[in-house]
C-alpha positions as CSV (number, residue, x, y, z in Angstrom):
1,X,310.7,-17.6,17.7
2,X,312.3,-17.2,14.2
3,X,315.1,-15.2,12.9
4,X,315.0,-13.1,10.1
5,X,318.4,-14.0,8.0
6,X,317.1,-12.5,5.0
7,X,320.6,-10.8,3.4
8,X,319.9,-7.0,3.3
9,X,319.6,-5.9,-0.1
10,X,320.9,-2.5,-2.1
11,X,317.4,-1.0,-1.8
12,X,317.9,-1.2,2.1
13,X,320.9,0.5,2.4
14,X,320.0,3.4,4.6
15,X,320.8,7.2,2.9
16,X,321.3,9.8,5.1
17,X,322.6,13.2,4.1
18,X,326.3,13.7,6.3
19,X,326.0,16.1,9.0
20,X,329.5,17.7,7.4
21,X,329.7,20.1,10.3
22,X,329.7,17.3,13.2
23,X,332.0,14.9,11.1
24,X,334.6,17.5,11.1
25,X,334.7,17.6,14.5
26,X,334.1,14.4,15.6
27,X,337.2,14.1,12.5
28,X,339.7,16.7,14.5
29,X,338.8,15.3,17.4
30,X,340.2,11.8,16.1
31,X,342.8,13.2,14.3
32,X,344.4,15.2,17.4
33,X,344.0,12.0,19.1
34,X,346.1,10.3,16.4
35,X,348.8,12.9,16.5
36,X,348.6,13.4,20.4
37,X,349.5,9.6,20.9
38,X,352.2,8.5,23.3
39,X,352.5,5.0,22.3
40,X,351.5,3.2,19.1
41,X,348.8,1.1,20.2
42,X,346.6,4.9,21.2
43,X,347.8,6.0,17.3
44,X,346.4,3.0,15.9
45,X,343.3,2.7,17.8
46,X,342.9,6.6,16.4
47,X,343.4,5.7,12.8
48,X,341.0,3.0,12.8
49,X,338.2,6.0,14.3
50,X,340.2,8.4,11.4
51,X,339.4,5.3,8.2
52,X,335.7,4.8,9.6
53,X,334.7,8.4,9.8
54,X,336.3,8.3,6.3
55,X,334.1,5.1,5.4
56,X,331.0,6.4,6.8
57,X,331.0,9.5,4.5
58,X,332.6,7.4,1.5
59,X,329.5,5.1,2.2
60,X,326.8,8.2,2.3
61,X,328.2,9.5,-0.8
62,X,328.6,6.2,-3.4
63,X,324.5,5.6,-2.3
64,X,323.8,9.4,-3.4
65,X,325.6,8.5,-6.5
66,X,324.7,5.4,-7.9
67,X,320.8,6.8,-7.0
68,X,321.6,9.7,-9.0
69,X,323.1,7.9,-12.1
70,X,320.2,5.6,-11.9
71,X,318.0,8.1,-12.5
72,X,319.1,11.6,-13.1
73,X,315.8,13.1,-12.9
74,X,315.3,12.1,-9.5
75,X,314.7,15.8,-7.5
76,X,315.9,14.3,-4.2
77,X,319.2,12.7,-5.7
78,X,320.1,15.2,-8.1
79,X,319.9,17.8,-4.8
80,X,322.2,15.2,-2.9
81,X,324.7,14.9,-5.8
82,X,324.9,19.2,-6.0
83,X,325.5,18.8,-2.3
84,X,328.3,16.3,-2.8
85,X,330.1,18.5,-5.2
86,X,329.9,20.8,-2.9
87,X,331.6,18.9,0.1
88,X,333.9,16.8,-1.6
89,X,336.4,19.5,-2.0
90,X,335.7,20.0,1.6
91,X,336.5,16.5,2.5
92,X,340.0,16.9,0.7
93,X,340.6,18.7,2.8
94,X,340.0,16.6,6.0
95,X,341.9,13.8,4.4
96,X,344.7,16.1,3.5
97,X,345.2,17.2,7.2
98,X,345.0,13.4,7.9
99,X,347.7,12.9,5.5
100,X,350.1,15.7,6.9
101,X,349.8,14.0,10.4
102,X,350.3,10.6,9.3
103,X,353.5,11.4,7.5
104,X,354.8,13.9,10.5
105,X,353.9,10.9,12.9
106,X,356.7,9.9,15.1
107,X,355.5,6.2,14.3
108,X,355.7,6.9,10.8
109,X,358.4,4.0,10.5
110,X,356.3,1.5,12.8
111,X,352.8,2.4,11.0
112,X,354.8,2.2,7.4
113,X,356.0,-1.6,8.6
114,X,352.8,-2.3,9.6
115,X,350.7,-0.9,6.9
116,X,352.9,-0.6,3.8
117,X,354.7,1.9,2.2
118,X,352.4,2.9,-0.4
119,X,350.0,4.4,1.9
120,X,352.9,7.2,2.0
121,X,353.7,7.3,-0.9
122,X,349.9,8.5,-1.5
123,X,349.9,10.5,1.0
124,X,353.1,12.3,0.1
125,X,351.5,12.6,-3.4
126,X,348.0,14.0,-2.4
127,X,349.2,16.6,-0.3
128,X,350.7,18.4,-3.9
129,X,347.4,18.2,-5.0
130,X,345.4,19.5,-3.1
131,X,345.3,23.3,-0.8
132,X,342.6,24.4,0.9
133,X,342.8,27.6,-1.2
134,X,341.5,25.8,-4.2
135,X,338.4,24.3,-2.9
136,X,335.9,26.3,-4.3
137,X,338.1,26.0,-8.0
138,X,337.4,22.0,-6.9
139,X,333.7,22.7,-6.2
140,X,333.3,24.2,-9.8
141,X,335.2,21.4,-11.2
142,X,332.7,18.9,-9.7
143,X,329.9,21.3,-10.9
144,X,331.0,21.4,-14.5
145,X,331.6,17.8,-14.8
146,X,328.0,16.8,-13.5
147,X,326.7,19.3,-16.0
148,X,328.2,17.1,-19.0
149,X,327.1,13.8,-17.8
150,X,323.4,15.2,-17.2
151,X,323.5,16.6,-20.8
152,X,324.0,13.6,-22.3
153,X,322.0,11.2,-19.9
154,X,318.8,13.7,-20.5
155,X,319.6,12.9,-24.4
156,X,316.5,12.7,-26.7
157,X,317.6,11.0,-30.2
158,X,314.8,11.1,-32.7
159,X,315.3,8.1,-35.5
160,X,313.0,6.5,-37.3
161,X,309.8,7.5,-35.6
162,X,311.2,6.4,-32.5
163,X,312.8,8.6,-29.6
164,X,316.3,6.8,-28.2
165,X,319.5,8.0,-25.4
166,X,323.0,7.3,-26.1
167,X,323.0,4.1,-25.2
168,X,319.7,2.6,-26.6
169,X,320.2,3.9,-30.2
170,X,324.0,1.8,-30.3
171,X,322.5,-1.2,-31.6
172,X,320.8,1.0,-34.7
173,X,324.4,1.9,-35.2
174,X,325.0,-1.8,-35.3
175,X,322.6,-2.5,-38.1
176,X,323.6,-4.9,-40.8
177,X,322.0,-2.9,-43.1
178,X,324.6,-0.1,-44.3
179,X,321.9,2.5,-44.4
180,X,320.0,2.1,-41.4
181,X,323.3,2.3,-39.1
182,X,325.0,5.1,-41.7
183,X,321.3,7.0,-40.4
184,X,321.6,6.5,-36.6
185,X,325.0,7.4,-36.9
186,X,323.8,10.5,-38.4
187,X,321.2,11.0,-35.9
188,X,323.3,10.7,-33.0
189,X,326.0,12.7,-34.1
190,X,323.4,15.5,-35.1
191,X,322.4,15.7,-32.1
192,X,325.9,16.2,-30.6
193,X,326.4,19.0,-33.1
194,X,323.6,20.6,-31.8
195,X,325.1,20.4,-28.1
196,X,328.3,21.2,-29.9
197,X,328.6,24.8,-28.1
198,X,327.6,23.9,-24.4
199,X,330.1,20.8,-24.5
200,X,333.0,23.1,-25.9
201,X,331.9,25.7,-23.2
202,X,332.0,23.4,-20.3
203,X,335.0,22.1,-21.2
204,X,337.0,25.3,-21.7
205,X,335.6,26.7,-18.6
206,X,337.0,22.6,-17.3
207,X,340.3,23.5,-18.9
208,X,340.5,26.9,-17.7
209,X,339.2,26.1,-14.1
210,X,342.2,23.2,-13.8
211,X,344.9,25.2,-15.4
212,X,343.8,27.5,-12.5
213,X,344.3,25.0,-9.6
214,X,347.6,24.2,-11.3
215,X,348.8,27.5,-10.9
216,X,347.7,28.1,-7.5
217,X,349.7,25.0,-6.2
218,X,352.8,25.6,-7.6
219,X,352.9,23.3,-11.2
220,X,353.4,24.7,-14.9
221,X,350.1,23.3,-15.7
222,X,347.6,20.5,-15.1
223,X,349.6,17.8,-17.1
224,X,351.9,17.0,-13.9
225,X,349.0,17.8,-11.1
226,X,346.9,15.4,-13.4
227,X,349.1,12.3,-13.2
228,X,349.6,13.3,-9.1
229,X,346.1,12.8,-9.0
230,X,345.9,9.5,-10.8
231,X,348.8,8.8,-7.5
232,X,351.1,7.3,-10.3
233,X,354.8,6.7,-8.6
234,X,356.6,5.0,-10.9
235,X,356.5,6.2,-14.7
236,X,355.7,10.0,-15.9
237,X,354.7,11.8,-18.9
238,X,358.1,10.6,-20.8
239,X,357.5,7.0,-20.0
240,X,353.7,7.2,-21.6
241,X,355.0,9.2,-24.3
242,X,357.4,6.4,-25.1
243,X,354.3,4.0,-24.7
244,X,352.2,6.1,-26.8
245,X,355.0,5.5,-29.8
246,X,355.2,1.6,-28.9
247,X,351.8,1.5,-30.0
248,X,351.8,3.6,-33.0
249,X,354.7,1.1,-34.3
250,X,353.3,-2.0,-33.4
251,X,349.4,-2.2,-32.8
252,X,348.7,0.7,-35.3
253,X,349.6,-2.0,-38.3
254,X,348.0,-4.5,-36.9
255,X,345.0,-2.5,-36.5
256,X,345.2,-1.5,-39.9
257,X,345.3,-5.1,-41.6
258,X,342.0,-5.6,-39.4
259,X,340.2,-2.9,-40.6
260,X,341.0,-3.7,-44.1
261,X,340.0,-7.8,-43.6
262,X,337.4,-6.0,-42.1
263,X,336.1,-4.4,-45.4
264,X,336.4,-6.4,-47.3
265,X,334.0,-9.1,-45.1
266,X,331.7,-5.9,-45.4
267,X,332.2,-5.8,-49.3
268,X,333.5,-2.4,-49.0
269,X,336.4,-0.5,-50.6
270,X,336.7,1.0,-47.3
271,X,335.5,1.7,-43.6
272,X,333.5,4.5,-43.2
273,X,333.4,5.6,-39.5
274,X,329.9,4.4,-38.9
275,X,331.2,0.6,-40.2
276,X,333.6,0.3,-37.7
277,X,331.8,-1.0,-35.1
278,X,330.2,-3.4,-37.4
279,X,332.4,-6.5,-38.0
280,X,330.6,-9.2,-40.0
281,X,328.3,-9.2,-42.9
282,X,324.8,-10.4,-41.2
283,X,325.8,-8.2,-38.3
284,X,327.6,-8.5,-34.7
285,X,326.8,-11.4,-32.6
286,X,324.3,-10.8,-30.1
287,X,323.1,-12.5,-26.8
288,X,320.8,-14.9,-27.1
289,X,318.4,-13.9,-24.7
290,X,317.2,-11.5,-22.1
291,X,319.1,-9.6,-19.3
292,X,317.4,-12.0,-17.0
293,X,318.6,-14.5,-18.9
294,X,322.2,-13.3,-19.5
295,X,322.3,-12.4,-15.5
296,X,321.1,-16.7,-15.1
297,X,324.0,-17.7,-17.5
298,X,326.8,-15.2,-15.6
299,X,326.0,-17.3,-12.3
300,X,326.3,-20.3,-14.0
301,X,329.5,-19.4,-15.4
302,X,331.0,-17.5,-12.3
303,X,329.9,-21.5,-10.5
304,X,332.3,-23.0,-13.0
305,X,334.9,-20.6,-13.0
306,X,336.1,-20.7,-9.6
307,X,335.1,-21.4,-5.6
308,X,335.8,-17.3,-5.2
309,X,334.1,-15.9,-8.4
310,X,331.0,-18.4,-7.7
311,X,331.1,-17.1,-3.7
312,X,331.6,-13.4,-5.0
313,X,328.6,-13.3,-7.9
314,X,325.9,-14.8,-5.4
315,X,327.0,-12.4,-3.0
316,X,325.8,-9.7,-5.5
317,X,322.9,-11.2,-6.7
318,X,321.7,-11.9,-3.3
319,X,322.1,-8.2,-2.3
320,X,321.0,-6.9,-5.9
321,X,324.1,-5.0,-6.5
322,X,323.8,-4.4,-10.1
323,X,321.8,-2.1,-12.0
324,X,322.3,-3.1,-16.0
325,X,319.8,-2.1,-18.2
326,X,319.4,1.3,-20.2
327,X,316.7,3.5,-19.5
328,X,315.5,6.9,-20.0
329,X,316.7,9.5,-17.5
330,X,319.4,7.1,-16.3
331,X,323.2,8.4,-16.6
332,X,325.2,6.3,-19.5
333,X,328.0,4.0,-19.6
334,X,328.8,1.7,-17.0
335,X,331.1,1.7,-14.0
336,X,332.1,-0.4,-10.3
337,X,331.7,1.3,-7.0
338,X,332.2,0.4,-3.6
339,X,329.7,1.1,-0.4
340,X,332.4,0.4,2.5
341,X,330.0,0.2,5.7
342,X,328.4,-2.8,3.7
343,X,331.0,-3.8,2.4
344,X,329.4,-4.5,-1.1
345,X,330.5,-3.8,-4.4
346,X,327.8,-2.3,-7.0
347,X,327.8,-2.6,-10.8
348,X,326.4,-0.1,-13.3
349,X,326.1,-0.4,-16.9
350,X,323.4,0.1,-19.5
351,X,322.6,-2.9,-21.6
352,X,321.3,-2.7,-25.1
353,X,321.0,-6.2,-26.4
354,X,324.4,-5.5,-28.1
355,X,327.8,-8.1,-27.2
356,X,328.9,-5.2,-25.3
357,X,326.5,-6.0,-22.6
358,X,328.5,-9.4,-22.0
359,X,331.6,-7.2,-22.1
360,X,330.5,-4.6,-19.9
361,X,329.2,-7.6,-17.5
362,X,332.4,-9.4,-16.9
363,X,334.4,-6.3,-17.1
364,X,332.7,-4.4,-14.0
365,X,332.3,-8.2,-12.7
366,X,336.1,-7.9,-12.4
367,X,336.5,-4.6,-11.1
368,X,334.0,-5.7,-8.3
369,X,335.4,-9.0,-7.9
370,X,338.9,-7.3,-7.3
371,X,337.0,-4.9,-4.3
372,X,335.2,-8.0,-3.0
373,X,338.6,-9.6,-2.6
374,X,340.4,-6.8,-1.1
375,X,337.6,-5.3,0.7
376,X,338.8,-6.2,4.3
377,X,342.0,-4.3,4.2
378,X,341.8,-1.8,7.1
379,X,343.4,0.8,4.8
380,X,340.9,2.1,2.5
381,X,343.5,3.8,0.4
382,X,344.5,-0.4,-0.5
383,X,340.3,-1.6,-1.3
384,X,341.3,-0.4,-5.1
385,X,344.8,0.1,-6.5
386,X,345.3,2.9,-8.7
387,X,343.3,3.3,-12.0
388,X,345.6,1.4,-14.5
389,X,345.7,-1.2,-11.8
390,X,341.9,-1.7,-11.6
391,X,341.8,-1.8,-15.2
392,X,343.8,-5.2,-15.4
393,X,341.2,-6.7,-13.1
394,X,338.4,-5.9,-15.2
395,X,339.5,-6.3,-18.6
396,X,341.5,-9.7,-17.9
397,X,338.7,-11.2,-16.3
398,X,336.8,-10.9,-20.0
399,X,339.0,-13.0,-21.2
400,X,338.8,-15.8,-18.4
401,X,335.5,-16.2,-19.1
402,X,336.2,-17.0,-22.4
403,X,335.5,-20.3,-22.3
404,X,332.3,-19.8,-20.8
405,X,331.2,-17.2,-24.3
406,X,329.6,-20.3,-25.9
407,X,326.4,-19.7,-22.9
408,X,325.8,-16.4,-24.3
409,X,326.7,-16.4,-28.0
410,X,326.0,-20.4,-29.1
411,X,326.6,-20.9,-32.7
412,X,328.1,-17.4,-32.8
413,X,331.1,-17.9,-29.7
414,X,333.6,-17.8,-32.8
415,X,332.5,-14.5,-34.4
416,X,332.4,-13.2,-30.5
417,X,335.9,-14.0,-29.4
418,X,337.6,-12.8,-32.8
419,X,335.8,-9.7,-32.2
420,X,336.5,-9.4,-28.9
421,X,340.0,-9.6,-29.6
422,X,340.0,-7.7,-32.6
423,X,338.3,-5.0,-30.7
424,X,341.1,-4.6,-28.2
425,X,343.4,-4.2,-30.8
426,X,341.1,-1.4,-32.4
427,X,340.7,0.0,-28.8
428,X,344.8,0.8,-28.0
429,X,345.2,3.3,-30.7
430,X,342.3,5.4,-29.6
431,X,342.9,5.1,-25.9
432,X,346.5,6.8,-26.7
433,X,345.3,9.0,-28.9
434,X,342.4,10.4,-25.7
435,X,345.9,10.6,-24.1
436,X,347.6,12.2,-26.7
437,X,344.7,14.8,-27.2
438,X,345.0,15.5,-23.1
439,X,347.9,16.5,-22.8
440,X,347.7,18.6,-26.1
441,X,345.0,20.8,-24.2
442,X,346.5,20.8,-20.8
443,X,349.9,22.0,-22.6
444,X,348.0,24.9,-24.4
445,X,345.2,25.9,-21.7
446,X,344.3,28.9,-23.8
447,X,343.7,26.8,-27.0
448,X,340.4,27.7,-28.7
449,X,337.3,25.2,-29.2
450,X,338.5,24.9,-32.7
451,X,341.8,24.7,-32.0
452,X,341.3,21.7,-29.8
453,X,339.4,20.2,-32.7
454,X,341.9,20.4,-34.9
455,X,344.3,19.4,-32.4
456,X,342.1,16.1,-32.1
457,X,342.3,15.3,-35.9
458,X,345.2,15.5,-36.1
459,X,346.0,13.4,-33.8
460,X,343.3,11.0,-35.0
461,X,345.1,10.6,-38.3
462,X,348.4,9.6,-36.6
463,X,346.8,6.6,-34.5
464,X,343.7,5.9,-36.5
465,X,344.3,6.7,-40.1
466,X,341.6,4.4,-41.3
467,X,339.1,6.6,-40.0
468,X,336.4,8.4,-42.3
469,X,333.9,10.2,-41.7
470,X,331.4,10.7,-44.5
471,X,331.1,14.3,-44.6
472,X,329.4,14.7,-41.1
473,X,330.5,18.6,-40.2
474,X,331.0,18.1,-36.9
475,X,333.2,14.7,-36.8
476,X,335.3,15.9,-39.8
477,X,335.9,19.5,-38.1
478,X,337.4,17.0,-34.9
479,X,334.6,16.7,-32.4
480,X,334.6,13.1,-31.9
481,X,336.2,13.4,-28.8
482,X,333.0,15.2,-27.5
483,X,331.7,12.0,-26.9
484,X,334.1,10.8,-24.5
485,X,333.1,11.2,-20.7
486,X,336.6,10.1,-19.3
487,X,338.4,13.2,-20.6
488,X,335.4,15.7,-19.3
489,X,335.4,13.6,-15.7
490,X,338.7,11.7,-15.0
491,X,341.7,13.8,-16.9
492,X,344.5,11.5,-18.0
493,X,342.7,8.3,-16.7
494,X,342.0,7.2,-20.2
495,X,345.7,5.8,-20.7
496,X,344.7,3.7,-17.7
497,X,342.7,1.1,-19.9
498,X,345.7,0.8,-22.5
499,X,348.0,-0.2,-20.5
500,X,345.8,-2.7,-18.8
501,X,344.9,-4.2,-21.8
502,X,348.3,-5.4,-22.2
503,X,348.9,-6.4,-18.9
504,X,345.4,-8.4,-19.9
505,X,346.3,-9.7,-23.1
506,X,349.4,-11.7,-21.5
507,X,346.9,-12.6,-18.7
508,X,345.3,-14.1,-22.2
509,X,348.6,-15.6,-23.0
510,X,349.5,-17.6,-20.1
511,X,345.3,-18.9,-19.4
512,X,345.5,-19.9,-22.7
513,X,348.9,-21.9,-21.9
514,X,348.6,-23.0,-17.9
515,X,344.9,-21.8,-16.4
516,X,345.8,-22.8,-12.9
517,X,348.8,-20.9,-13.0
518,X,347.2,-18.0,-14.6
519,X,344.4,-17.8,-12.7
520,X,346.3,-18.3,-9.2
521,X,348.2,-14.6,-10.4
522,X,345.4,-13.0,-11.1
523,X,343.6,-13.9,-7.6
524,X,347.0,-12.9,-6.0
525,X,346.7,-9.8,-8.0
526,X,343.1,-9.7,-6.7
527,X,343.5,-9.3,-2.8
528,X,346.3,-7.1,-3.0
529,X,344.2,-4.7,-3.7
530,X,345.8,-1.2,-3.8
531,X,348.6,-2.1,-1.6
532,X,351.4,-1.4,-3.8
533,X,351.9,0.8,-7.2
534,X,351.0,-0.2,-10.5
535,X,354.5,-1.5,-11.8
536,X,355.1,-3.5,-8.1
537,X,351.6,-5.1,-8.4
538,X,352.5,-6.2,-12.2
539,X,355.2,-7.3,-10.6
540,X,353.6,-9.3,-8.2
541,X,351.2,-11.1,-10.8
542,X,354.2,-12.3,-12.8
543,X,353.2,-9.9,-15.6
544,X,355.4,-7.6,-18.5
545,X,355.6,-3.8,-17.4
546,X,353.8,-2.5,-20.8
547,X,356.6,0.0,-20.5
548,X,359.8,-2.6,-21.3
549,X,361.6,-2.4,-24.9
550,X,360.1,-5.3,-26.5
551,X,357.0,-5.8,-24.4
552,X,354.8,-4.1,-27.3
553,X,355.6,-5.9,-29.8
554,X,356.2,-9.3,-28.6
555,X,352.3,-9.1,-27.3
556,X,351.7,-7.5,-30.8
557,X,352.8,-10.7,-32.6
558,X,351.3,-13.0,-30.4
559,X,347.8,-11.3,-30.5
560,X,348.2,-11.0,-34.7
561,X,349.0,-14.8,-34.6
562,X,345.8,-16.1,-32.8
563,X,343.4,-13.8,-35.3
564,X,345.4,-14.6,-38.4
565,X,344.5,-18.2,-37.4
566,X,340.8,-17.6,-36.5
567,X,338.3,-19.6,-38.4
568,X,336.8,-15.9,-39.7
569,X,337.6,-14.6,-43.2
């Protein structure tokens, strides 16, 4: 007799729609059994029943997710997703009864010993976001925000005979050729302008609709429930403000000298908005080969890099965990998710033949490779760590595999890297100014469309004063932040990637310097998962809080150095 040891693959994950009804009793009934205890050892054996009922609909709803953003016009998914905005609001509110029992527990001091302190500190911070009077305000959040993403996953781009989506028509905006990409540009952001009014709508009625929930639990507005919701502990609005000026002193110049090296490699008096992305004369490097064949070079790579990422990386190609290519009908972008009752990671992204496949590759590869480390923590609240947290796992670990570029890029690893570089420099000014823009419109919730848009361009000019825009009516009126998913989606998460690129940059630094060393920090940082707050768990990996005087522009210099140096004009 022989025994089937074939690893079960994503396709066999078994979807089944929650019975919501029967897991909030079966959740009360575990829940009075956690508060009812007498000794600890009944409380415990409660809260593991409490985290797997929690894991079991977790599970049930990432499947329904990544199914839908694999294909949005899937009938059977997209009525599971409208179901799931539905009932998360509902399951809020389960975890926010769990969260008032936990914290009134009279073991509270044994289970914080045992378990950490930042599980209460979540706690304590979710309850003040959440009320069981606002769930049907949460219900037409979640509505509103699926609305936008299926807008622009269903888009139809018409250029040059052909038909493209968001992500297939980037590499037309990549072009060498000056007019081809000035045309796609134009294309795409045509079409945008003619979705201009239903994106403004749904986000005013987003605006309006969170402003709302604000009120109803007790805050001025969203800007303080927002960062509640991102569970951040230790820094506030005044602390990112502060940030927000750091880089506007110090990575603003430096962006600036780029742009203008830039143009001039270009032969160009200046950048026009559809250049930018464009950073060398016969065009950006590009992968030299297929997804199949960029997937072969990854495992090769993630062999070299280390025992864990070789372990981790045949662990998801074994159970087909990744879903990379663009295609019609599928939802864009890319993003990491976690299935709990298997215990598997998944990555999404939408390759376009462009270097940002190879970025959007080992980016999620590091999201996923910090949840594969940290996935047996019993707490679920400690699988991820808050947002800015993750970030530093996924963006340092594109620069690890630096030394691995060569597989992908050959003759062109040197043009990769500087742009790679380069192109987090150009990144921190726009990820402040999202942030910037944020808390403009959650300040003023009554704002008009068009006073939002002029809010944006202004703010546009402070961090990116390079930026031109050829006359397009919709960009130069300030509707380039239409474009952006992360403020429609995830309010205030956007700051979240700035900050972890400089926690990544020094993790550039010291590889660079001692790779043993750095690498040992970053695994470290790795399995701790979400077990402590974002300036404890910098702490932890021997890392500069971005917030410190001096941080900024010390990382500044040192980043300006290495691309002043770079064998590229």
């Amino acid at each position: 007799m022989t025994t089937n040891t074939t690893t079960p693959t994503f396709s066999d994950f078994r979807y089944e729609r929650p019975d919501f009804p029967a897991l909030s009793e079966q959740f009360a009934a575990s829940l009075h059994a956690f508060s009812s205890a007498k000794v600890l050892a009944d409380a415990e054996v409660a809260l593991v029943a409490l985290y797997q009922l929690r894991a079991d609909f977790q599970t049930m709803y990432n499947l329904s997710y990544i199914r839908h953003s694999a294909d949005t016009r899937d009938a059977f998914y997209e009525a599971e997703n409208n179901y799931f905005d539905e009932q998360m609001p509902v399951f809020e509110a389960l975890k926010s009864n769990f969260y008032h029992a936990l914290l009134a527990s009279p073991f509270r001091e044994a289970l914080e010993q045992r378990h950490g302190h930042q599980l209460f500190a979540i706690a304590e911070l979710s309850l003040k976001t959440f009320s069981p009077e606002i769930i049907e305000d949460l219900q037409e959040e979640n509505r509103l925000s699926s609305s936008y993403n299926k807008l622009k996953a269903t888009a139809q781009i018409p250029f040059e005979s052909e038909i493209y989506n968001l992500s297939s028509i980037l590499p037309r905006e990549q072009d060498p050729d000056r007019k081809v990409r000035a045309a796609a540009a134009k294309a795409k952001w045509d079409w945008m302008a003619k979705q201009q009014q239903e994106i403004e709508s749904i986000f005013d009625q987003l605006v309006k609709v969170r402003h709302q929930i604000a009120r109803k639990l007790g805050f001025d507005n969203f800007i303080e429930l927002g960062y509640a919701r991102m569970l951040r502990t230790d820094y506030n609005a005044d602390d990112v403000a502060f940030y927000r000026e750091q880089i506007r002193q110090h990575i603003v110049p430096v962006a600036e000298r780029l742009y203008a090296r830039q143009a001039g490699r270009l032969g160009l008096d200046s950048l026009q908005y559809y250049d930018e992305t464009v950073l060398f004369p016969q065009g950006n490097p590009q992968p030299k080969g297929t997804p199949e064949w960029i997937v072969a070079q990854a495992t090769q790579m993630y062999q070299k890099l280390s025992p864990e990422t070789d372990a981790f990386f045949r662990f998801m190609l074994e159970g087909e965990l990744m879903d990379l290519v663009s295609r019609d009908g599928k939802s864009t972008g890319g993003y990491c998710t976690f299935i709990p009752n298997e215990r598997a990671p998944f990555i999404f992204s939408n390759f376009n033949g462009t270097s940002g496949d190879i970025d959007v590759l080992t980016h999620e590869a590091g999201h996923a490779f910090q949840v594969y480390s940290s996935r047996d923590l019993a707490i679920s609240e400690y699988n991820w760590p808050t947002f800015e947290a993750c970030e530093i796992h996924s963006m340092s670990m594109e620069f690890f595999t630096w030394p691995w570029m060569d597989r992908f890029f050959a003759e062109d690893v040197d043009r990769y890297r500087f742009g790679h570089l380069s192109g987090a420099i150009y990144f921190l000014p726009y990820g402040v100014a999202v942030d910037e823009f944020q808390h403009f419109v959650y300040a003023h919730p009554t704002a008009t469309p068009a006073a939002r848009n002029q809010a944006w361009r202004e703010i546009e000019q402070k961090y990116l004063p390079q930026r031109q825009y050829d006359g397009h009516p919709l960009l130069e009126a300030g509707g380039f932040w239409q474009r952006q998913t992360h403020i429609f989606g995830m309010p205030f998460y956007y700051i979240d990637y700035t900050l972890a690129q400089i926690c990544a940059f020094q993790f550039w630094a010291k590889d660079r310097k001692d790779h043993s060393a750095a690498w040992t920090d970053y695994v470290r940082l790795c399995q701790a998962g979400g077990s402590a707050s974002f300036l404890k768990l910098v702490e932890q990996a021997n890392l500069e809080s971005p917030f410190a005087p001096g941080c900024m522009e010390q990382l500044a210099q040192v980043v300006a150095d290495w691309l002043d140096q770079a064998p590229i004009s």
